[in-house]
N, C-alpha and C positions, 0 to 999 in steps of 0.2 A: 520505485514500486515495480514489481514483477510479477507478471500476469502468466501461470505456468500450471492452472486449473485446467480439469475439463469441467470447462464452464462458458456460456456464450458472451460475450463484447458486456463490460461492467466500467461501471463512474466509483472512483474512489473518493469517496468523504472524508473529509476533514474537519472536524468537529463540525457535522452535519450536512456543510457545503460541497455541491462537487468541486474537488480541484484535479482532477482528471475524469475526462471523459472518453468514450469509447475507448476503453482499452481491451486488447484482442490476446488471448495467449497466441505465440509465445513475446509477446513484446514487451516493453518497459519503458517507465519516463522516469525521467529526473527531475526534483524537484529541489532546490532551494527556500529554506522554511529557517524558522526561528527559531531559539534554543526552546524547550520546554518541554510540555507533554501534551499532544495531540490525540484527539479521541477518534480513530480511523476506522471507517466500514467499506465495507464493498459491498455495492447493490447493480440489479440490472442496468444499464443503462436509459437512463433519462427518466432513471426512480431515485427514486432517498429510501426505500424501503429497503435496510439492511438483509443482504443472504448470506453475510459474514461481517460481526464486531456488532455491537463497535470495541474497539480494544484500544488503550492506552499507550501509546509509543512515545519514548522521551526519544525526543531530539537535543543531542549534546554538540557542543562549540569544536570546530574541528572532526570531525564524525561523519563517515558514510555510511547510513542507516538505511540498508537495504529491505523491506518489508515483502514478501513473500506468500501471492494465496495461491494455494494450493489445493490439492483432491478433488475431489466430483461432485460438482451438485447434484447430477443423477443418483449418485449413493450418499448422499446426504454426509459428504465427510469433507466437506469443507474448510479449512485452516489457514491461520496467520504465522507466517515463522516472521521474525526478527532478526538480521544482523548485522552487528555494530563492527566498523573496521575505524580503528583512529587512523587520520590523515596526517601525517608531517610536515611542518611548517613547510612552504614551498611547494607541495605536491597534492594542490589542487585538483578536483575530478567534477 
């Protein structure tokens, strides 16, 4: 997850849970998850009250699922991009 908004310090939700917390642009965490489809929002920190998603993101086997919020909450253009890089047996990240 990549924090690259002007936006201030936000906890990323995970079907509703934070599983990150204070994340700051321009930073990013990695996170190790299970295959499927995770229901992800961004909200202020140390709220569940979404200021982006929630949105649907599969997680697939082998897969660096980069998730991306991005624009301004001052101009209210807030977004998720999505992107998938398939990983090669061996070259773990």
């Amino acid at each position: 997850v990549r924090h690259v908004a002007a936006a201030p310090s936000v906890d990323v939700l995970a079907n509703g849970a934070a599983a990150i917390t204070d994340l700051t642009n321009p930073d990013e965490v990695e996170l190790t998850l299970p295959t499927g489809t995770i229901s992800a929002a961004v909200a202020a920190t140390g709220t569940t009250d979404p200021l982006l998603g929630p949105a649907d993101v599969s997680i697939a086997k082998r897969t660096n699922t980069i998730v991306y919020a991005y624009g301004s909450l001052a101009d209210g253009t807030l977004a998720l991009a999505v992107q998938t890089v398939p990983l090669e047996k061996g070259h773990w990240h």
